[in-house]
C-alpha positions, 0 to 999 in steps of 0.5 A: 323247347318246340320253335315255331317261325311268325308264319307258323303263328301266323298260319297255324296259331291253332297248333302252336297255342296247343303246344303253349296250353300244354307247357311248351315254350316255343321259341318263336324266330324272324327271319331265322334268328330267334326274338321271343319265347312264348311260355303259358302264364296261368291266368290265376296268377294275373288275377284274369283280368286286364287292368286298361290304363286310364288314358284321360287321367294321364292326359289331365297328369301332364297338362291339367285343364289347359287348353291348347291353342292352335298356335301352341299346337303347331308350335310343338308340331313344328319343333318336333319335326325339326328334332327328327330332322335334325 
C-alpha cells in the first residue's frame, strides 16, 4: 500500500490518482498519522451516475407547507444558540 500526505493530493493529485486507477490503495496521513485509505471503486459498480438528494422534498417532509414567521424564526434562532451556549 503506496501513502501519500494531504500536501501530496493537494500538490500532485495527478500522481497519486495514477496510482488509485492502477489499483493502488493509498493510505493518505494528516499530520503524520493516517486518517483515510482511498482505494478505486469501478464506476460500473456505482451505476455512473450520482444520485442529488432532493433538498425541497425533505424540506416539504419535515415542515409541509408551513410558513414561518419571523417571530417563530428568531425563536428557534434564539434556543438554538442558548444550546451551544449552554
Amino acid at each position: 500500500m503506496k501513502t501519500a500526505t494531504v500536501a501530496d493530493l493537494r500538490n500532485n493529485f495527478r500522481r497519486v490518482s495514477a496510482w488509485i486507477e492502477h489499483g493502488e490503495t493509498v493510505k493518505i496521513l494528516k499530520r503524520g498519522r493516517a486518517f483515510a485509505q482511498l482505494t478505486a471503486i469501478p464506476v460500473a459498480e456505482t451505476g455512473g451516475t450520482l444520485v442529488k438528494p432532493d433538498i425541497m422534498a425533505q424540506l416539504k417532509e419535515v415542515w409541509g407547507e408551513r410558513i414561518l414567521s419571523m417571530e417563530e424564526v428568531k425563536a428557534m434562532r434564539d434556543d438554538e444558540l442558548a444550546d451551544d451556549l449552554g
